[in-house]
C-alpha positions, 0 to 999 in steps of 0.5 A: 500500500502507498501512503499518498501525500496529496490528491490531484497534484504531481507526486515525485515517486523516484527520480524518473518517475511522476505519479498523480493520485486522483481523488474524485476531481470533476471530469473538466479538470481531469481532461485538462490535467491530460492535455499538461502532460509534455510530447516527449513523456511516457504516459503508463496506463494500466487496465482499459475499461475506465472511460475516465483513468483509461481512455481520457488520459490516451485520448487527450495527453499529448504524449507521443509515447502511450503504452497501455497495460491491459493486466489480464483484462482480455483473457477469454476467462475475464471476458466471460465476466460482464461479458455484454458490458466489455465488448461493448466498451472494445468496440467502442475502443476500437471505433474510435481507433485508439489502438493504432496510437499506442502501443500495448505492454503484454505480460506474456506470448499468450497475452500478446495473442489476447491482444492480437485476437481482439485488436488485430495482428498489426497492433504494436505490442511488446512484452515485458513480464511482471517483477514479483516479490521473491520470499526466503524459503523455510522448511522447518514448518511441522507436517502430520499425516492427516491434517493440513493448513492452507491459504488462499490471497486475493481478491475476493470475486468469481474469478477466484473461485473461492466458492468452488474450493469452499465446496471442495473442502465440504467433501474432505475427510482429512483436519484441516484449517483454509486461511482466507487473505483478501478484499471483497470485491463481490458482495453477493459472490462472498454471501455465497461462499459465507453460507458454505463456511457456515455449513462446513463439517467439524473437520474443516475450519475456514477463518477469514482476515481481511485484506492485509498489507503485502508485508503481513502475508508472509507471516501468514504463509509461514504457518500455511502448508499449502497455497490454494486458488484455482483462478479462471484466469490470472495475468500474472499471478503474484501471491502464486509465485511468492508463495512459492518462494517460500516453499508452498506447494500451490493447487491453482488452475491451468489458467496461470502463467505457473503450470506443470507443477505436477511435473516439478513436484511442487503442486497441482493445476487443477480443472474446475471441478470440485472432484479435481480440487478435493483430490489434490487437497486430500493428497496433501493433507496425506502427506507425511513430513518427509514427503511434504518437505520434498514438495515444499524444497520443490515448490521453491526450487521452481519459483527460482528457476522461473525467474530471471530478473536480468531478463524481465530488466532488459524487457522493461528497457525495451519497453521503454525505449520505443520510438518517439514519433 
């Protein structure tokens, strides 16, 4: 979280960096802030279906140098929310071409074809991946046969599908304690997930924290065996990666950046079923100590070799040094 001194001004974040934090100035004022921002700047705009903080800022700014970061936002299991609503916002996007006049940052390859499928082969992309929090692994956390903690961090909405492993949970057999780490950003969807943790069996506790600050997660990690959060989609993924990097196995979708975990040892990606999920929570909770500690060594092991932060620097460069036109 970032403390923020003044609203509606220039905040010097770094040495080469300006940020401004809106806070609910009238749309006028807001176009008029756009139109300061000097030809020879770099304008970041990150996420697109914002009318006033996505497309006023590429609209009016007279930056020659507009890079847009759509975040996961065009994945096809994100486009199933609210489906009517986006595509009736691209075509608008598109309508008024603003894509021929920037460039788009893509996390990934498969990103890059997200944006390519909606936009066209032509639009300018260049991909930098995301730079995540690397945690100490520690392996000393004890493992009874039988019994698992774990923990789940993120927001809480359907794309997480916290329902479907509350669900899950209610056919396992095994003791075990679901740590929920998150805002609700889905007021309905959490009423139907607080229903199912009302109904869970005597075996299964399930406690709920909130939202956190980064820096409080990982003590939330440390007393967790497992991370848990099968997403329809994730652009990225952090809390996955971290919890990775502090030695915990993950259960998580196919939909992530962070796949054959099977094969590494260090987890599962799962389908969205509940039968798939109860099974590799089962698995887990079998684990003797031995056998957890193999996938926790593995689970960071992994984290580390899928990480090369000379490369993600040299991506940023790149992104960054495109063209002034």
């Amino acid at each position: 979280l970032i403390k923020v001194n003044r609203f509606n001004s220039w905040e010097q974040f770094n040495s080469n960096t300006e940020v401004y934090y809106n806070n609910s100035q009238s749309l006028l004022k807001f176009i008029k802030l756009c139109k300061t921002i000097p030809t020879d700047d770099f304008l970041f705009i990150i996420g697109i279906y914002s009318l006033k903080y996505n497309i006023i800022p590429l609209l009016f700014s007279h930056s020659k140098n507009k890079i847009l970061s759509v975040r996961g936002m065009l994945h096809p299991g994100a486009l199933s929310q609210k489906s009517f609503k986006k595509k009736l916002f691209l075509f608008f996007f598109k309508l008024i071409k603003i894509h021929k006049r920037i460039t788009f940052h893509a996390t990934d390859e498969n990103e890059k074809l997200f944006i390519q499928k909606i936009f066209g082969e032509k639009t300018k992309i260049i991909i930098a991946e995301n730079y995540p929090k690397i945690y100490s692994s520690k392996f000393n956390l004890l493992k009874e046969k039988g019994s698992l903690s774990m923990i789940s961090v993120g927001l809480i909405s359907p794309m997480k599908n916290y329902l479907l492993v509350l669900k899950s949970l209610k056919l396992c057999r095994s003791v075990i304690k679901y740590h929920i780490i998150g805002a609700v950003k889905d007021r309905d969807y959490w009423d139907k997930c607080l229903k199912e943790i009302d109904n869970m069996p005597k075996n299964i506790e399930v406690i709920y924290h909130g939202e956190k600050e980064p820096n409080e997660v990982i003590n939330y990690f440390e007393h967790c065996h497992l991370f848990i959060l099968p997403s329809k989609s994730e652009n990225y993924g952090h809390a996955i990666i971290e919890a990775l990097s502090a030695g915990k196995p993950v259960i998580t979708s196919i939909n992530t950046p962070w796949n054959n975990l099977k094969n590494s040892t260090a987890g599962f990606n799962v389908d969205f079923d509940i039968d798939s999920i109860k099974k590799s929570i089962e698995f887990f909770a079998d684990l003797n100590q031995d056998e957890y500690n193999l996938y926790s060594k593995n689970a960071a092991a992994y984290a580390k070799q899928s990480i090369d932060l000379n490369k993600i620097n040299q991506q940023y460069n790149n992104l960054f040094s495109i063209h002034k036109t």
